[in-house]
KEKE-3310 file (N, C-alpha, C; in steps of 0.2 Angstrom, whole numbers, plus 5000, padded with zeros to 4 digits):
npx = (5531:5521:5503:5492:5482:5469:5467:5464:5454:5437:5422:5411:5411:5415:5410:5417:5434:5448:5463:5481:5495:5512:5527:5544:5559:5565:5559:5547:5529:5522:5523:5535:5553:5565:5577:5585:5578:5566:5549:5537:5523:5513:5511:5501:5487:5490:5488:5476:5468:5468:5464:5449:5446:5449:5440:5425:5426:5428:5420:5420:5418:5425:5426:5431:5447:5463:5478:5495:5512:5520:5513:5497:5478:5463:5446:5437:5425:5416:5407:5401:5387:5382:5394:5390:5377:5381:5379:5388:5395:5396:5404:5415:5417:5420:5433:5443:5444:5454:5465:5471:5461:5462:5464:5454:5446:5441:5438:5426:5418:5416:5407:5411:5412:5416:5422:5415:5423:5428:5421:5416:5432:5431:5418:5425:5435:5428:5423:5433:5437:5425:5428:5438:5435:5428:5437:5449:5462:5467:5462:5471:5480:5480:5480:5490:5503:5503:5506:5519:5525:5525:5531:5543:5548:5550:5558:5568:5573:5574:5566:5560:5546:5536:5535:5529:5517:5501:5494:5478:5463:5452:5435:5422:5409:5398:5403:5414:5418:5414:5424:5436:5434:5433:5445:5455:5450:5456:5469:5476:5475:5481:5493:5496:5498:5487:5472:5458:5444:5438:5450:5457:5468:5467:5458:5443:5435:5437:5431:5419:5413:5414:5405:5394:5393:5392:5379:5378:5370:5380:5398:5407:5412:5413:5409:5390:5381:5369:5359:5351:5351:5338:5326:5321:5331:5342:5357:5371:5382:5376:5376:5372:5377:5377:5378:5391:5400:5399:5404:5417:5421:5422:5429:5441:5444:5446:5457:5468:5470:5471:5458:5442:5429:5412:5403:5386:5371:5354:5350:5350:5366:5378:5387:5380:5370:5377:5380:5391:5404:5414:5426:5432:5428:5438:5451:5450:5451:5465:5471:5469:5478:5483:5477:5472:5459:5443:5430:5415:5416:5408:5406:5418:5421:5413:5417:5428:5430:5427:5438:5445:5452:5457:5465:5459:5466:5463:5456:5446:5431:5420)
npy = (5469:5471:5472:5463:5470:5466:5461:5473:5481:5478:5478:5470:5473:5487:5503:5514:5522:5529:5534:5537:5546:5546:5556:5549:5550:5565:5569:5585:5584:5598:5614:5622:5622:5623:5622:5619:5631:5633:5633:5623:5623:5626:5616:5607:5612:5604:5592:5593:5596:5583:5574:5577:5577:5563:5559:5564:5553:5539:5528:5532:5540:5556:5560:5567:5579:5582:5593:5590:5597:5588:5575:5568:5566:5556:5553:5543:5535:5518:5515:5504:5499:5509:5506:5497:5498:5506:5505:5497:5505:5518:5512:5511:5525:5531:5524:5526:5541:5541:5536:5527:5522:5503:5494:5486:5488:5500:5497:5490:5499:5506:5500:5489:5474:5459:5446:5430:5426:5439:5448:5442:5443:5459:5461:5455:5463:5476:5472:5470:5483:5490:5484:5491:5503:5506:5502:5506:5505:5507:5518:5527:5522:5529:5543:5543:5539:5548:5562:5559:5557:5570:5577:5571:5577:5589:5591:5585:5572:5555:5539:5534:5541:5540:5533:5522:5508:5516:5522:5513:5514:5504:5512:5510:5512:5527:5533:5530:5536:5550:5553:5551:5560:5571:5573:5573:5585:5594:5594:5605:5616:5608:5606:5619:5630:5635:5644:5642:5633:5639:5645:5635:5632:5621:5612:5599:5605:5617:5618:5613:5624:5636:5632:5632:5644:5650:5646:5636:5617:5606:5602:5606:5588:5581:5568:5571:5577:5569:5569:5564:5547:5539:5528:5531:5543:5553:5546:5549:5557:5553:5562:5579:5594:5604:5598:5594:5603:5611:5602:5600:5613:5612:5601:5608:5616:5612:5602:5610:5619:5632:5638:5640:5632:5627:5626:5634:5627:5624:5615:5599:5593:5583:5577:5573:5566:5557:5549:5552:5555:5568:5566:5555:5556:5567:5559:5549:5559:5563:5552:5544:5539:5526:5515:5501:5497:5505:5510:5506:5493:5482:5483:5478:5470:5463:5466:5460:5444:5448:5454:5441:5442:5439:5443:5459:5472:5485:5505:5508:5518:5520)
npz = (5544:5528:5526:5520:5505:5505:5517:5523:5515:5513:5506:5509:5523:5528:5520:5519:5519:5525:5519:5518:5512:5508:5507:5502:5512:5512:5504:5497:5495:5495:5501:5508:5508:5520:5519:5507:5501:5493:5485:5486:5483:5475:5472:5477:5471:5460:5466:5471:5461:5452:5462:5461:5448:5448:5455:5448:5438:5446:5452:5467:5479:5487:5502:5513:5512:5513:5510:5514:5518:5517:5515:5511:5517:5514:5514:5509:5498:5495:5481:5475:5470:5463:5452:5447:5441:5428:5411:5397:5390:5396:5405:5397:5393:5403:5409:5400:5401:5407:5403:5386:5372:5371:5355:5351:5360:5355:5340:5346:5350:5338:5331:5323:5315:5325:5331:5340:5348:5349:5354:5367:5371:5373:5382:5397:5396:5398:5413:5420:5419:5423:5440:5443:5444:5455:5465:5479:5478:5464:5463:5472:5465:5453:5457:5461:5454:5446:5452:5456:5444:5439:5450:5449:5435:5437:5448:5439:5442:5445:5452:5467:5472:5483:5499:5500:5499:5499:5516:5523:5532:5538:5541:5552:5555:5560:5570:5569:5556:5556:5566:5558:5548:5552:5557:5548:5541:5553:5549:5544:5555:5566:5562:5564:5552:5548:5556:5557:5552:5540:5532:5531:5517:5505:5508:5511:5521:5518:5505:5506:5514:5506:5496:5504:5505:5495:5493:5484:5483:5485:5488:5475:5467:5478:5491:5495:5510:5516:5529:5543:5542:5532:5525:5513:5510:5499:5493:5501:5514:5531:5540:5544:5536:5542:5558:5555:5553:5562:5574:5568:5573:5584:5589:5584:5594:5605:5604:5601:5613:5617:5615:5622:5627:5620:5603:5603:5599:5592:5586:5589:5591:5581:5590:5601:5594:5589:5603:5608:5621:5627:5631:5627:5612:5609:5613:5602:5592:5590:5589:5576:5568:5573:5570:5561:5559:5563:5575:5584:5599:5596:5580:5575:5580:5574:5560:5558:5553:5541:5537:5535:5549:5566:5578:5587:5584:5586:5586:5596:5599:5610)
capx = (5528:5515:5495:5490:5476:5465:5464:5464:5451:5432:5419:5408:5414:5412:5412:5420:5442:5452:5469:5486:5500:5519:5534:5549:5562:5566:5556:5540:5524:5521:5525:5541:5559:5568:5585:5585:5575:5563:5545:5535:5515:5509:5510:5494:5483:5490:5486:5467:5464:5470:5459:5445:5447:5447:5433:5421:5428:5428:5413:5424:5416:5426:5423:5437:5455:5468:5485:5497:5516:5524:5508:5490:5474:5457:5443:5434:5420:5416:5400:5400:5381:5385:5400:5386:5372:5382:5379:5394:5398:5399:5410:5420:5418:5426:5438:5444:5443:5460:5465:5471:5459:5464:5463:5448:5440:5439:5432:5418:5414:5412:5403:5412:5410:5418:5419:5411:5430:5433:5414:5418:5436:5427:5414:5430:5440:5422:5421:5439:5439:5419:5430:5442:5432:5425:5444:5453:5468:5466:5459:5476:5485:5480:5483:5500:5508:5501:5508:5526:5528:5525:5535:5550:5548:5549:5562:5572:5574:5571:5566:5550:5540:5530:5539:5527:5510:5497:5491:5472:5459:5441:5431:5418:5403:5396:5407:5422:5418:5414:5430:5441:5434:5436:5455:5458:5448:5460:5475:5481:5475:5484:5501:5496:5496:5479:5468:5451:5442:5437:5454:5460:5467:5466:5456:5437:5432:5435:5429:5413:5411:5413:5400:5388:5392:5389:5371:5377:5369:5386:5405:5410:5419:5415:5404:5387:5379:5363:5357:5352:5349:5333:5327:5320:5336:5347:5365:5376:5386:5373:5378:5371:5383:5379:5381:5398:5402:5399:5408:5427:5424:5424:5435:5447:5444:5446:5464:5471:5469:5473:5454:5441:5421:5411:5400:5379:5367:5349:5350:5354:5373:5382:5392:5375:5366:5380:5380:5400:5407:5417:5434:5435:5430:5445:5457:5448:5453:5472:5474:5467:5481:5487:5476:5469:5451:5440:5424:5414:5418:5402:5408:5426:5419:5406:5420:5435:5431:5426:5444:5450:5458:5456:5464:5456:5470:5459:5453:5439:5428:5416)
capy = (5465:5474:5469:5461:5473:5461:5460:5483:5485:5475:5482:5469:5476:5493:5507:5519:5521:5534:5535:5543:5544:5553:5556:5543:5553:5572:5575:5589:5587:5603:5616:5625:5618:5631:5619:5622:5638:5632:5632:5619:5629:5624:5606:5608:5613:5596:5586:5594:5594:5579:5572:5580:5572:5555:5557:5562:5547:5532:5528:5531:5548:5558:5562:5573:5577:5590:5593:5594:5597:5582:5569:5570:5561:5557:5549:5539:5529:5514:5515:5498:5499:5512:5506:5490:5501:5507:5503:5492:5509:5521:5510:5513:5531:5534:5520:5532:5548:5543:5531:5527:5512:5496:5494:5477:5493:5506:5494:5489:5507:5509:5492:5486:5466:5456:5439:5431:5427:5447:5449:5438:5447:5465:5461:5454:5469:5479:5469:5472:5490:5490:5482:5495:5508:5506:5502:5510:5503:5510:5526:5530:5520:5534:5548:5545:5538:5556:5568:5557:5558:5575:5581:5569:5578:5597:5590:5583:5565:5548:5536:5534:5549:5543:5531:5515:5508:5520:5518:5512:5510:5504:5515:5503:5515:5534:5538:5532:5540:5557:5557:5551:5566:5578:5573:5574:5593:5598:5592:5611:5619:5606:5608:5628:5633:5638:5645:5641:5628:5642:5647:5629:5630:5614:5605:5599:5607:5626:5618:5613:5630:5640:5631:5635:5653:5653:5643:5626:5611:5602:5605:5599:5582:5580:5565:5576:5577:5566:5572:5557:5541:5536:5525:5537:5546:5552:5543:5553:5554:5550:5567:5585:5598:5609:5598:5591:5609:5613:5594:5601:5619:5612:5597:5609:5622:5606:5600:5616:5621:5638:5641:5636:5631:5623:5629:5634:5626:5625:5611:5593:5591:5577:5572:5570:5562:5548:5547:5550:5557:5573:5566:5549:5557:5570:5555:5547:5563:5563:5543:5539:5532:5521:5506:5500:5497:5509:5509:5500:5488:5479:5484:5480:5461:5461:5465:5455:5440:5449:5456:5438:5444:5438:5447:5465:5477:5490:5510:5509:5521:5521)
capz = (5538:5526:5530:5512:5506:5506:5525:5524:5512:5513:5504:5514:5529:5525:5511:5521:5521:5529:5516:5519:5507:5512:5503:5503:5515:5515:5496:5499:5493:5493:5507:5510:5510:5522:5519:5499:5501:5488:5485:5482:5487:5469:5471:5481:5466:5457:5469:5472:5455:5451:5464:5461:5442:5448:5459:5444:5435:5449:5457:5474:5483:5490:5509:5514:5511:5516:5508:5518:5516:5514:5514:5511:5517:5507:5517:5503:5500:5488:5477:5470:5467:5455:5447:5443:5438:5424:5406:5395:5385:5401:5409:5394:5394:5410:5411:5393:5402:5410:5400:5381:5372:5366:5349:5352:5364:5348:5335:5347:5351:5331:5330:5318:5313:5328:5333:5347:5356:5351:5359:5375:5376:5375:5389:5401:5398:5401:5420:5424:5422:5431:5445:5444:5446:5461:5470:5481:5476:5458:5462:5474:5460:5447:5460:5466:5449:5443:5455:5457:5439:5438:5454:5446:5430:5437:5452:5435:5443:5446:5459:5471:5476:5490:5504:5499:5499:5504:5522:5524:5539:5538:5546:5553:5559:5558:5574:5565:5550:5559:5568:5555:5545:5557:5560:5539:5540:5556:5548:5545:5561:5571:5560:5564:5545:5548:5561:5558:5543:5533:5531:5528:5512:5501:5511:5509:5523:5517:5500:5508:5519:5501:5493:5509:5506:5487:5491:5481:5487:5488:5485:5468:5464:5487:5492:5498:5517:5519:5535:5547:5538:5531:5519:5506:5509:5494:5494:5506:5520:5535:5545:5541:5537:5550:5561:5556:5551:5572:5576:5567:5576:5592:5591:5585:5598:5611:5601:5601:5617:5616:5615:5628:5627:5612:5601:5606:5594:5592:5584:5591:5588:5579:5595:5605:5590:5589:5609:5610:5623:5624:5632:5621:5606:5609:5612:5594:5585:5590:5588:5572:5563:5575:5570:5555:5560:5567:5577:5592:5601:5590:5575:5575:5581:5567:5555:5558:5547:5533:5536:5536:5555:5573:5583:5589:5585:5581:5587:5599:5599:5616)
cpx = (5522:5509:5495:5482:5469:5462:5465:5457:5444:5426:5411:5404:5409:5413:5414:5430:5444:5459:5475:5493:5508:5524:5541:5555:5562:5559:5548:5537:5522:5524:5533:5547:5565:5576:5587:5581:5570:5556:5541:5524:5512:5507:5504:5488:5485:5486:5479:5465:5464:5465:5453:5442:5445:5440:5428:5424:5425:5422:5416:5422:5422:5424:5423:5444:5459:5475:5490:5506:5522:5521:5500:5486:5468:5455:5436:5427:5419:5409:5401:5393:5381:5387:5394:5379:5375:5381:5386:5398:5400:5403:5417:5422:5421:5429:5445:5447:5450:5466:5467:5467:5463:5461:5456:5442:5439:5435:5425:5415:5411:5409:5406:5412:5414:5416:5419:5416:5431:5428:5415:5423:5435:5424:5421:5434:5435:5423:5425:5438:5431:5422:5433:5439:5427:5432:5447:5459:5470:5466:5466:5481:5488:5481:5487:5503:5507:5507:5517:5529:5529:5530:5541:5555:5549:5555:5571:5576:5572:5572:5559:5552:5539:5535:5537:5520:5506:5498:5484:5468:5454:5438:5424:5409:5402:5401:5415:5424:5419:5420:5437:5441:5436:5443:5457:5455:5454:5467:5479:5482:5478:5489:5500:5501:5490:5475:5460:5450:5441:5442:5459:5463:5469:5465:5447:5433:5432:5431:5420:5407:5411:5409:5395:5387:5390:5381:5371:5374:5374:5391:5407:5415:5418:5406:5399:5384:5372:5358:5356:5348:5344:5331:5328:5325:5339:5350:5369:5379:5381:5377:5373:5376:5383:5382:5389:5403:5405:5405:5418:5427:5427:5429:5440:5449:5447:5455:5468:5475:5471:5465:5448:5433:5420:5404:5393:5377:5358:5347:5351:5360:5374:5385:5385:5371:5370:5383:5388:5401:5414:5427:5438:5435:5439:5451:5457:5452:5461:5477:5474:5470:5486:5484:5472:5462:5447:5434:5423:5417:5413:5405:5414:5425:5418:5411:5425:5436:5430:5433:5448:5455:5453:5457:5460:5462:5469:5458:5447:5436:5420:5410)
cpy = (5469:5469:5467:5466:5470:5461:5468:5483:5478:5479:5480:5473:5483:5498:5512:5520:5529:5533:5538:5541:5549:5550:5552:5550:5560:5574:5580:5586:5594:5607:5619:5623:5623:5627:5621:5629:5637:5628:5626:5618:5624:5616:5606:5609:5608:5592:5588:5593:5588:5574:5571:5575:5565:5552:5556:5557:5540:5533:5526:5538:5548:5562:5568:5573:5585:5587:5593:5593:5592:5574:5573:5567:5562:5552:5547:5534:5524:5514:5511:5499:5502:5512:5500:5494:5503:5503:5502:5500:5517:5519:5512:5520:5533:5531:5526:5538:5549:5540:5529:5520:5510:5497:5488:5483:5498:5500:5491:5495:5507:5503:5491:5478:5462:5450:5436:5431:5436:5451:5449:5442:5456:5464:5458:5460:5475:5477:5471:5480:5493:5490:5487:5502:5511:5502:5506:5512:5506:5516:5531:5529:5529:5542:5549:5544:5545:5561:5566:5558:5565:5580:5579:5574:5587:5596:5587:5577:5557:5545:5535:5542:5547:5535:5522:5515:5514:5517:5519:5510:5511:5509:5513:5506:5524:5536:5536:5535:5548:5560:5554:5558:5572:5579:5577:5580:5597:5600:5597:5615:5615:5605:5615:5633:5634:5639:5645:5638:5632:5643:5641:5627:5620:5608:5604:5603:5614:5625:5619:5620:5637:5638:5631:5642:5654:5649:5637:5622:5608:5604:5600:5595:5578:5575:5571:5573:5574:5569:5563:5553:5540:5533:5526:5540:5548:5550:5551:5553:5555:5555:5574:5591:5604:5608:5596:5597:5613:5609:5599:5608:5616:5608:5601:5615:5616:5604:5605:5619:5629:5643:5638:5634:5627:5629:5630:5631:5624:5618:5605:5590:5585:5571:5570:5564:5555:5547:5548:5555:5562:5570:5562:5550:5561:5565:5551:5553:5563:5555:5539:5537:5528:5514:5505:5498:5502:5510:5505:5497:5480:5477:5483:5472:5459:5461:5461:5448:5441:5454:5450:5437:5441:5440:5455:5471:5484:5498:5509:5512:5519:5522)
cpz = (5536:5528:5523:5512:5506:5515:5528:5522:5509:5510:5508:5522:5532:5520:5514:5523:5522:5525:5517:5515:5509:5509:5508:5506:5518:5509:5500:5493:5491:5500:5506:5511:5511:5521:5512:5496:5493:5492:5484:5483:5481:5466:5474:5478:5462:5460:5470:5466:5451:5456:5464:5452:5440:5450:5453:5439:5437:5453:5465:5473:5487:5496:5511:5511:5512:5513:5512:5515:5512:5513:5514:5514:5513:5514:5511:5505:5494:5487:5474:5469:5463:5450:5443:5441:5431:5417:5403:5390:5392:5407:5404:5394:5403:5413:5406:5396:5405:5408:5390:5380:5369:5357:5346:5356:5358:5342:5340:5349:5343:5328:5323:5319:5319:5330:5338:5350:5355:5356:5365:5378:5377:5383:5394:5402:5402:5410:5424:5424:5428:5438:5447:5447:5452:5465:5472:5478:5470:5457:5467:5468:5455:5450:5459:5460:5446:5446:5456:5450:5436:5443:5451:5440:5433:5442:5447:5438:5443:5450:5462:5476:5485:5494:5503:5498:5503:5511:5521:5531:5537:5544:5548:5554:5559:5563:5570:5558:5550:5561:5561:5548:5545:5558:5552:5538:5545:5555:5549:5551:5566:5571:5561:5558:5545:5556:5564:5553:5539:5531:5531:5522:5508:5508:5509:5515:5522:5510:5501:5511:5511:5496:5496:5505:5498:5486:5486:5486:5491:5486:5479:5468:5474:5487:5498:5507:5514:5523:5538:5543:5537:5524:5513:5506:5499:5496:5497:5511:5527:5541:5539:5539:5541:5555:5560:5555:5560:5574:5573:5569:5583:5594:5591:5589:5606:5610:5603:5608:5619:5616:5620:5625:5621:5608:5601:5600:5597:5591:5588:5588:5586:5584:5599:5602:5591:5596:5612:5616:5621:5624:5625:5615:5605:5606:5607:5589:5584:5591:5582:5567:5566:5574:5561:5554:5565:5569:5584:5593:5595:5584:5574:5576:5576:5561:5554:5555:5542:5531:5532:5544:5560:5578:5582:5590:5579:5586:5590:5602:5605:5615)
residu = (UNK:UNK:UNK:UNK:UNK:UNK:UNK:UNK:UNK:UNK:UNK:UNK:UNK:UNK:UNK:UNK:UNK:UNK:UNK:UNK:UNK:UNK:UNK:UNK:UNK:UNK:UNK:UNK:UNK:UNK:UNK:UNK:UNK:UNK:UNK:UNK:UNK:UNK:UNK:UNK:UNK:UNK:UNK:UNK:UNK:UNK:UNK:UNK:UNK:UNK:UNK:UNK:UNK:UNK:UNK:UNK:UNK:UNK:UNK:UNK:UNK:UNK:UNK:UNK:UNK:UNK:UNK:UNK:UNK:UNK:UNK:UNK:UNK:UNK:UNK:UNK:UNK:UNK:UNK:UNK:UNK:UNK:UNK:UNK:UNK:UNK:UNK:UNK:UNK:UNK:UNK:UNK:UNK:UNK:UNK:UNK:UNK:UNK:UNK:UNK:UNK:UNK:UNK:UNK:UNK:UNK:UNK:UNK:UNK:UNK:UNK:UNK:UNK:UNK:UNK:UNK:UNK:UNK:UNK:UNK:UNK:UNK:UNK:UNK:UNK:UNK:UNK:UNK:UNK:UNK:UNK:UNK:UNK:UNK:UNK:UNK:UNK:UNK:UNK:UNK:UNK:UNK:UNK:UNK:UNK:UNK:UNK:UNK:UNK:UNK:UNK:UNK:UNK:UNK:UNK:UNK:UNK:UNK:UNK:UNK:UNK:UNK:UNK:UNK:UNK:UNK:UNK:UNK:UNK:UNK:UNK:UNK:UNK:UNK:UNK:UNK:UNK:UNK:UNK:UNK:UNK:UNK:UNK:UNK:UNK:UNK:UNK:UNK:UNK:UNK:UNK:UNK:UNK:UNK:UNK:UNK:UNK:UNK:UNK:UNK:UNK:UNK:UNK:UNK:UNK:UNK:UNK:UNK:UNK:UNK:UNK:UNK:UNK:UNK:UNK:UNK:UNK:UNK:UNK:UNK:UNK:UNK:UNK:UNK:UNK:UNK:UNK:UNK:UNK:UNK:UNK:UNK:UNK:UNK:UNK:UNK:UNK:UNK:UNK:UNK:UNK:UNK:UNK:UNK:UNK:UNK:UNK:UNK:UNK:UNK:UNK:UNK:UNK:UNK:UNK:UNK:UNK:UNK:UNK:UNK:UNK:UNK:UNK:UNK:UNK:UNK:UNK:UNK:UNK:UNK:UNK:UNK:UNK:UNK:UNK:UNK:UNK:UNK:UNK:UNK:UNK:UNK:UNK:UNK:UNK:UNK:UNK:UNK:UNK:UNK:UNK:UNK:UNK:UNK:UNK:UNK:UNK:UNK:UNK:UNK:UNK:UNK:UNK:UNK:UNK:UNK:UNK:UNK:UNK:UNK:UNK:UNK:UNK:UNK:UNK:UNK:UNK:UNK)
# end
C-alpha cells in the first residue's frame, strides 16, 4: 500500500527531501540498452536541463542530483518563505514561464476593467499557483510529465514512463542531509561509470566542482553552500563546500573499497563537525533508501506527528 503524501512530505517537519524516480520495467532513461543495441546517452542533457529549468522557476532549491541510467535522484529543498515573499505579478511570471495563461490571467496582466468576482477569482488562481510553486509534488510533476512525453515521442509510443509515484524521504537534520547528498553525488562511482566526482558526469557534484575551478560562487540553477549556520548567514545549505567536497572523496574511497585511507585537512571536516562516526556513517550512505525518514534518534521523534505517523520506521542515523 502507497504512504499518502501527506504523511512523506511536511514542510513543518522539514524543508529538506531526498527524491528518486525510475522507469516502469525494461524502458532506459538514459544509458545504454546492450539487448537493442541502442543509445539512449542524450537523455541525460533533457533531464539536467530540464531540471535546471524548474529550479529557477520553483522556489524548490536544488541540492543535488545525478542521472543515472534508468532513474535519477534530486535532493531538494522547499522555500516557502520565498514562494510568500513574492509579489501578485511575479508569482505570475514564473507560474507563465512553464505554463500557458488563462484568459481571466491575461486581462488582468493588461489591467483591463474587471469585476470584483473576476478580482477574487484572479487572486485564488494567484495563491494556488504561490502554493504550487513551493511543492515537491508539482516540481517532480513538471519534471517527469516533461521527459515521459518526450522519451514517448522519440521511442514512437504510448504508455507510462516512469514505474509510479516518485519515491520521497524527509531528511530530518544536517547529518541526514549530508549523507543523503553524498549517496545522490556517489551514485555513478558506486554503478562504476565513473571513478572520481569530478569525472561524474550529470551529476551536481562535478557541476559544483566546475564552477570551483572557473571561481563562481555557486553552480547555476544548485542550491548554494552556507558554511556553518549562523544567523546573519545567507540562505544555504549549512555545510561548506570544501568540506562536503572532502565528505564525497572519502565516503566514496570508504564504499568502493578498492582504495584505502581518507583524506588530510587543515580544516575541521564535515564528519567531525556533525560528530558522526566513520562506521555508521558508511552504513548511512549504502542504506538511504530503505526508509522514508531520515535522521536522529531526536529528530525522527520530533518529527513523527507533523508526519501524522507513530511508529518509528525510519533511518537512524547515530
Amino acid at each position: 500500500m502507497t504512504t499518502a503524501r501527506s504523511q512523506l512530505i511536511s514542510v513543518e517537519a522539514t524543508p529538506y527531501y531526498h527524491c528518486v524516480s525510475r522507469c516502469v520495467r525494461r524502458s532506459f532513461l538514459c544509458g545504454y540498452d546492450e539487448l537493442t543495441q541502442t543509445s539512449y546517452e542524450h537523455r541525460r542533457a533533457w533531464v539536467e536541463k530540464r531540471l535546471k529549468r524548474i529550479a529557477n522557476v520553483f522556489c524548490v532549491d536544488v541540492c543535488a542530483y545525478a542521472i543515472m541510467s534508468n532513474h535519477y535522484h534530486v535532493v531538494l529543498h522547499i522555500n516557502k518563505d520565498q514562494a510568500y515573499r513574492l509579489s501578485n505579478h511575479e508569482v505570475i511570471e514564473r507560474w507563465l514561464a512553464l505554463h500557458r495563461p488563462p484568459v481571466l490571467i491575461q486581462r488582468f496582466l493588461k489591467n483591463e476593467g474587471l469585476s470584483e468576482a473576476e478580482q477574487n477569482a484572479c487572486l485564488t488562481i494567484i495563491q494556488t499557483w504561490r502554493e504550487r510553486l513551493c511543492s515537491i509534488s508539482w516540481f517532480m510533476r513538471l519534471l517527469n510529465q516533461f521527459i515521459a512525453s518526450e522519451a514517448n515521442r522519440e521511442d514512437n509510443c504510448t504508455g507510462h514512463f516512469w514505474e509510479g509515484r516518485f519515491k520521497s524521504q524527509a531528511l530530518l537534520d544536517e547529518k541526514a542531509l549530508a549523507a543523503a547528498m553524498a549517496y545522490v553525488d556517489l551514485n555513478p562511482i558506486r554503478a562504476g561509470i565513473a571513478t572520481t566526482p569530478e569525472t561524474s558526469n550529470f551529476t551536481s557534484v562535478k557541476a559544483r566542482i566546475e564552477s570551483l575551478q572557473k571561481d563562481q560562487i555557486t553552480a547555476p540553477s544548485l542550491f548554494a553552500f552556507a558554511g556553518n549556520p549562523r544567523k546573519a548567514m545567507p540562505e544555504g545549505l549549512p555545510f561548506r563546500l570544501a568540506d562536503y567536497l572532502e565528505l564525497v572523496d572519502w565516503t566514496g574511497r570508504q564504499i568502493r573499497g578498492d582504495r584505502s585511507g581518507h583524506i588530510q585537512s587543515s580544516q575541521r571536516s564535515i564528519l567531525d563537525r556533525l560528530g558522526i562516526k566513520a562506521d555508521s556513517w558508511l552504513d548511512v550512505c549504502t542504506r538511504i533508501e530503505k526508509c522514508t525518514l531520515i535522521g536522529s534518534a531526536a529528530a525522527i521523534q520530533t518529527a513523527l506527528p507533523q508526519f501524522n505517523r507513530q511508529r518509528r520506521t525510519a533511518l537512524q542515523i547515530p
